[in-house]
C-alpha positions as CSV (number, residue, x, y, z in Angstrom):
1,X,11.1,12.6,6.2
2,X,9.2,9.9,4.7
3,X,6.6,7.8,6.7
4,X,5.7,3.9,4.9
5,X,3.6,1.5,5.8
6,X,3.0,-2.5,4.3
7,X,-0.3,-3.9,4.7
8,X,-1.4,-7.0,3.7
9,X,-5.1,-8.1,2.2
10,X,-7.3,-10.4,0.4
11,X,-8.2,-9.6,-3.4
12,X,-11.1,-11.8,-4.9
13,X,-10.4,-11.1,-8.2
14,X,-7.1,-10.7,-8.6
15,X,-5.9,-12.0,-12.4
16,X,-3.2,-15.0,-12.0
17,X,-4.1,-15.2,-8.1
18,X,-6.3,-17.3,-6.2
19,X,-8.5,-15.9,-3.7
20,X,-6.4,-16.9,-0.4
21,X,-3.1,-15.6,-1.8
22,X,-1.9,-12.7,-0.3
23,X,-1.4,-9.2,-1.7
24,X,-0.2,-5.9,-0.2
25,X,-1.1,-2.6,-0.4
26,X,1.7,0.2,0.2
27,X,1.1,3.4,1.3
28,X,4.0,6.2,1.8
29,X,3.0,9.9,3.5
30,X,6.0,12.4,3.5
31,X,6.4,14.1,6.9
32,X,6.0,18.1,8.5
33,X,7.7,20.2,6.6
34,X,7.2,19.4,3.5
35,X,4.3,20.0,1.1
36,X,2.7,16.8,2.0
37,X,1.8,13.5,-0.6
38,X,0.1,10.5,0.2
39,X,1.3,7.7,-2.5
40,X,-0.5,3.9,-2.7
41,X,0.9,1.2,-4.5
């Protein structure tokens, strides 16, 4: 089982993006049962 989740924020600094652009962070979490892993991208 696998658990996601899409966020979006606001990165100042972000090369080849101005500061009200929109970026997203993605975070995956496996579920019970398995040995367990958090993953961002």
């Amino acid at each position: 089982m696998l658990h996601a989740d899409e966020t979006t924020l606001q990165v100042l600094r972000e090369p080849g993006k101005s500061a009200q652009s929109s970026s997203y962070l993605w975070l995956y979490r496996t579920g019970r049962g398995v040995a367990p892993a958090v993953i961002y991208d």
